[in-house]
Structure formats: C-alpha cells, structure tokens
C-alpha positions as CSV (number, residue, x, y, z in Angstrom):
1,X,-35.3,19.9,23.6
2,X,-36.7,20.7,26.9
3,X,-39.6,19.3,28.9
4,X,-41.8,21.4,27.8
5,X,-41.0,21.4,24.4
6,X,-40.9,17.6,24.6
7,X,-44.5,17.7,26.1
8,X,-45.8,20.1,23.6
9,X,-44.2,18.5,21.3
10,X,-45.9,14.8,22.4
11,X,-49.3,16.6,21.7
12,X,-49.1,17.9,19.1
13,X,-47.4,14.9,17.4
14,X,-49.5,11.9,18.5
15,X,-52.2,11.9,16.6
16,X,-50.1,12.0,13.2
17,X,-47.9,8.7,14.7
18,X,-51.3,7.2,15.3
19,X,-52.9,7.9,12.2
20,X,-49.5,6.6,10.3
21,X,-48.8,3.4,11.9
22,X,-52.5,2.6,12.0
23,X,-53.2,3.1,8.4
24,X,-49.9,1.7,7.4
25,X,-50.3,-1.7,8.9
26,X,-54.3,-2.2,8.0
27,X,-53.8,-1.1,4.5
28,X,-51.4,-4.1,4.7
29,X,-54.0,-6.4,6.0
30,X,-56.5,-4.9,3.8
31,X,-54.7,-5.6,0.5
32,X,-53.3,-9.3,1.6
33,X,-57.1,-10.5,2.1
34,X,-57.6,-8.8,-1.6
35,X,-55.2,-11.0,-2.8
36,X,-56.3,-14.2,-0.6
37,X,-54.7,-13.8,2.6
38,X,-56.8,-13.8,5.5
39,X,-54.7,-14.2,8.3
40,X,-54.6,-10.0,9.3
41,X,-58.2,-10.6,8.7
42,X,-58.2,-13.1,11.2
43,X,-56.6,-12.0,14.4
44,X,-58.5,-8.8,13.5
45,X,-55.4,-6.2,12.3
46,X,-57.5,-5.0,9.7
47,X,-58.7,-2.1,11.9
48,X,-58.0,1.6,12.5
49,X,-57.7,1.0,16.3
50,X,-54.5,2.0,17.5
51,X,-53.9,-0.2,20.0
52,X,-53.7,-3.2,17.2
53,X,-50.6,-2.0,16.0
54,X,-48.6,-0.4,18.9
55,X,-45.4,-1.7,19.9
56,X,-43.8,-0.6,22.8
57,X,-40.8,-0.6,21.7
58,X,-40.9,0.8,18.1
59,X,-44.6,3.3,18.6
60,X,-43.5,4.9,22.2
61,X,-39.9,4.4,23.7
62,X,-37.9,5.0,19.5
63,X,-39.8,8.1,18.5
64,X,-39.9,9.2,22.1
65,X,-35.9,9.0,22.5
66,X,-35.6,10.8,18.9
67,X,-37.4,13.3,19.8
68,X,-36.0,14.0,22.8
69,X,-32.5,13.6,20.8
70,X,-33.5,16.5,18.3
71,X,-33.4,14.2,15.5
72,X,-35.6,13.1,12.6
73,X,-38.6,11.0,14.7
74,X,-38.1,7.5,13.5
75,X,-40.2,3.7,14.9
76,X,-42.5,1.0,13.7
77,X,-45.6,-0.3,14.7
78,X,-46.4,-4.0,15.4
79,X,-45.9,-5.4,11.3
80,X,-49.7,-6.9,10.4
81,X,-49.3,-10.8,10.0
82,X,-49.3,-11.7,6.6
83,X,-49.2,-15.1,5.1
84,X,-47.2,-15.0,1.7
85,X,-48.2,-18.7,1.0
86,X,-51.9,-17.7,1.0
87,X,-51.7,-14.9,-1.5
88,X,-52.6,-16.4,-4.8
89,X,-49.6,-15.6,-6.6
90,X,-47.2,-15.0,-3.5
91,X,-43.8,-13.6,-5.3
92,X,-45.9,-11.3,-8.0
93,X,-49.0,-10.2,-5.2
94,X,-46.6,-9.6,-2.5
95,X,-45.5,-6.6,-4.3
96,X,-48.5,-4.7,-3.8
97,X,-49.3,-6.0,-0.2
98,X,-45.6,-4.5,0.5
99,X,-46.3,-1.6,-1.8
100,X,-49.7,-0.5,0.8
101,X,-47.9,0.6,3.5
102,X,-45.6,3.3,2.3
103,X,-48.3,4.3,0.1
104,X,-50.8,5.1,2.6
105,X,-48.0,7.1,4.1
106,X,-47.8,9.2,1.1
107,X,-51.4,9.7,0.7
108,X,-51.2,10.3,4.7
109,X,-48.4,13.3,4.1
110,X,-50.6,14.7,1.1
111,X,-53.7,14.7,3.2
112,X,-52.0,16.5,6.1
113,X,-50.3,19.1,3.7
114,X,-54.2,19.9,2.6
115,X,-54.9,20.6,6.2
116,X,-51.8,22.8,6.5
117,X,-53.0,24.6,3.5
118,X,-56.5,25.2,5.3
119,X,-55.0,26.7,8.3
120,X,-52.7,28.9,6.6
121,X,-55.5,29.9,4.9
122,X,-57.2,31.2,8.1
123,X,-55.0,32.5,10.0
124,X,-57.2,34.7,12.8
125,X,-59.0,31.4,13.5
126,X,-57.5,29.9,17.0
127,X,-57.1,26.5,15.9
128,X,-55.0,27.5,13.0
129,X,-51.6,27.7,14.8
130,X,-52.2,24.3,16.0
131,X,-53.5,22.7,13.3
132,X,-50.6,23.8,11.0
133,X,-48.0,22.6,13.3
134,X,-49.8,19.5,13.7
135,X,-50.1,19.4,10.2
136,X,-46.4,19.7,9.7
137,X,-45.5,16.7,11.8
138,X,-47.6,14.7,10.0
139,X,-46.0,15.4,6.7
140,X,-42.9,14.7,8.2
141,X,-43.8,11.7,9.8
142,X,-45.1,10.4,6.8
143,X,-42.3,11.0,4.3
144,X,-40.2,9.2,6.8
145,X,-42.1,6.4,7.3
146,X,-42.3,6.3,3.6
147,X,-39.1,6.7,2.4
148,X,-37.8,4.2,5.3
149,X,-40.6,1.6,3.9
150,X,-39.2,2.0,0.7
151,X,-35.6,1.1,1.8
152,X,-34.8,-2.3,-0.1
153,X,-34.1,-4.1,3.2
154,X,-36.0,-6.9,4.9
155,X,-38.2,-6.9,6.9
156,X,-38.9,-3.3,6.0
157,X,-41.9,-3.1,2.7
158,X,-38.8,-2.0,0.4
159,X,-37.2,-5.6,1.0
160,X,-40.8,-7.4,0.3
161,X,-41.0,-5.0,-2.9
162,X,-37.4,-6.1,-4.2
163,X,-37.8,-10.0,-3.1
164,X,-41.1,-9.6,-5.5
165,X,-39.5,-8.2,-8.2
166,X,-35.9,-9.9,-8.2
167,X,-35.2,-13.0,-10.1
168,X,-35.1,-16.0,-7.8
169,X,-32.2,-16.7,-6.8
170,X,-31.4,-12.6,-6.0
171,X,-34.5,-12.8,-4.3
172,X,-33.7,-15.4,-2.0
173,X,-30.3,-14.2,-1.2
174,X,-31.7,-11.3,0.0
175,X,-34.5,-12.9,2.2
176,X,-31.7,-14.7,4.3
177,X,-31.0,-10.7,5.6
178,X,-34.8,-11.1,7.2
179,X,-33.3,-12.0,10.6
180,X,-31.2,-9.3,10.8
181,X,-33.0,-6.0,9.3
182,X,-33.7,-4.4,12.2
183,X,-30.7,-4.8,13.8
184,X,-29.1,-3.4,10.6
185,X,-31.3,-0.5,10.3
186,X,-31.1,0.6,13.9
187,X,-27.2,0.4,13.7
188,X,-27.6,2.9,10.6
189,X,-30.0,4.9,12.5
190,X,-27.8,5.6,15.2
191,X,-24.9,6.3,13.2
192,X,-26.3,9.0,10.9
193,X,-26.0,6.7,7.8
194,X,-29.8,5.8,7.5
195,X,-30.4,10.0,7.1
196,X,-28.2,10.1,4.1
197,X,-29.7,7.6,2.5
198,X,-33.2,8.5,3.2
199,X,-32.8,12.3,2.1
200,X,-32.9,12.0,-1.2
201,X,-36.3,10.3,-1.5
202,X,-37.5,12.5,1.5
203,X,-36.7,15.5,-0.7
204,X,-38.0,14.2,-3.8
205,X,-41.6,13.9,-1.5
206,X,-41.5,17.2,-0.3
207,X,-40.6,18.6,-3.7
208,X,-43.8,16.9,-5.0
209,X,-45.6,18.3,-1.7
210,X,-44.3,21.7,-2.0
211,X,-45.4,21.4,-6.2
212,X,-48.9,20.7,-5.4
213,X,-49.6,23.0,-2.7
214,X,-47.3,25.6,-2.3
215,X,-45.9,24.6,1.2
C-alpha cells in the first residue's frame, strides 16, 4: 500500500475503529454496573468518547502497521476496568460482562452492512461511494474484533466467557495464561496462525451478513 492509499485509507477507516473500540469497551462498563460493578462507572469509562479507550499502542501504532502491511487490520483499545469481585455472582455474571463486547461488534458490523445497503441503493448520490467503502471497513473491522473477542484466551472476552463457564479447577488453570495473552496472541498474529483460526468464525459472520442483506 502506498501513501496515498494509506492516507485514504486512514479516512475512510477511522471512524469505524472509533465507533468499535468505543462501543466495545462501554458496553463492557455498561453491563458490569448492571450486574453491581461500579468501578468503569467510576473512573467514568462508561462513555462514547473516544479518547476513554484509546491506547497508543493497540488503537493507533497495531492497526496502523497492519494496514500499511496489507493485512487484515487488527488492535485493542484500553480494556474498561472491571471488578469481578463486585459483580453479584462474579463466575456466572462475568459471562455476560465478557459476552458485551464482541456483541456490540456484531450488532456494530450489522448496522454498517444497513448503511452499505443504503448507498448501494443510491448510487448517483456523491456520498454513496464513500459511504459504502466506509461501510465496508466497518464490517470488517467488526467481525474481526468479534471473532478475535471470542477467542478463548485471556485477557481477550473469549477467555472471560470460558473461565465463566468452565468448571473450577479448568477455569483457574486457564486464568494463570492472563499474564501472558497478549504476548501469545501477537506472536500468532505475526505468524499468520491467528488468521487461520479466526477465519472460520469470520466467515460464518459474513455468511449471516451476506444472508440478511444481500452484500
């Protein structure tokens, strides 16, 4: 990818990253203070500003060097706090505070595919082009971010989803992995491994996507 492909690119794309990350992390907050937790609540991450949940690291410099790599735009956002201990019932409620995230995302990608719809819909309009190519990245974006969510590895929501559901002792075994997640996913990032086994939940999404509205 070029410069200005890369710029283009940028602009077109940052208001889908925003809206994904943003969402992601408050619906988090938002569901841990249903259940009792009022720490996001707090230290105000319950909020659709985007500067809340940006992380240098993981919102700008990861999805910028993907991009610029030609591959599938991957990062994180600055993870809302959340106090398992406050929850009310912390193993069974943590479930659906994990659960919030990748679900926003896929309401996210379903929303953005209506919007592609619309502009395909009018194609003499001049915002059209735009708004379907914007609309496109944020599907994509989203499935990602949902399908990587979903991957049973803490600290990723997947990891929080199978520590909920996993009998003790399982579950606790897989908790001591917490310090070492990211490292692990990045490592299957980079090597092409985390593609393969994100693809087949990514295509399962865009099957659904494609079934609803003919994209």
């Amino acid at each position: 990818m070029n410069f200005n492909q890369l710029i283009e690119t940028i602009s077109l794309a940052a208001l889908p990253v925003l809206f994904a990350i943003t969402l992601h992390e408050a619906a988090h907050g938002y569901v841990a203070r249903h259940f009792g937790d009022m720490t996001a609540f707090q230290q105000g991450r319950i909020s659709l500003n985007p500067i809340r949940h940006i992380d240098p690291v993981g919102t700008i410099l990861l999805p910028l060097l993907t991009l610029w790599m030609g591959g599938i735009m991957f990062g994180w956002a600055k993870p809302v706090p959340v106090n398992f201990g406050a929850l009310r019932q912390p193993k069974k409620d943590m479930l659906w505070v994990a659960l919030a995230g990748p679900a926003s995302n896929i309401f996210m990608a379903l929303a953005w595919a209506l919007l592609a719809k619309i502009a395909m819909a009018f194609p003499e309009n001049y915002y059209s082009q735009p708004l379907l190519q914007m609309s496109f990245i944020g599907i994509k974006i989203n499935v990602v971010l949902a399908a990587l969510n979903l991957l049973p590895l803490p600290p990723l929501d997947g990891g929080r989803i199978a520590i909920s559901v996993l009998p003790h002792r399982q579950a606790f075994q897989l908790a001591k992995l917490e310090p070492y997640g990211m490292i692990i996913l990045i490592v299957l990032a980079f090597s092409g491994i985390l593609w393969f086994v994100l693809k087949p939940l990514m295509n399962v999404l865009y099957f659904i996507i494609q079934l609803v509205f003919g994209l």
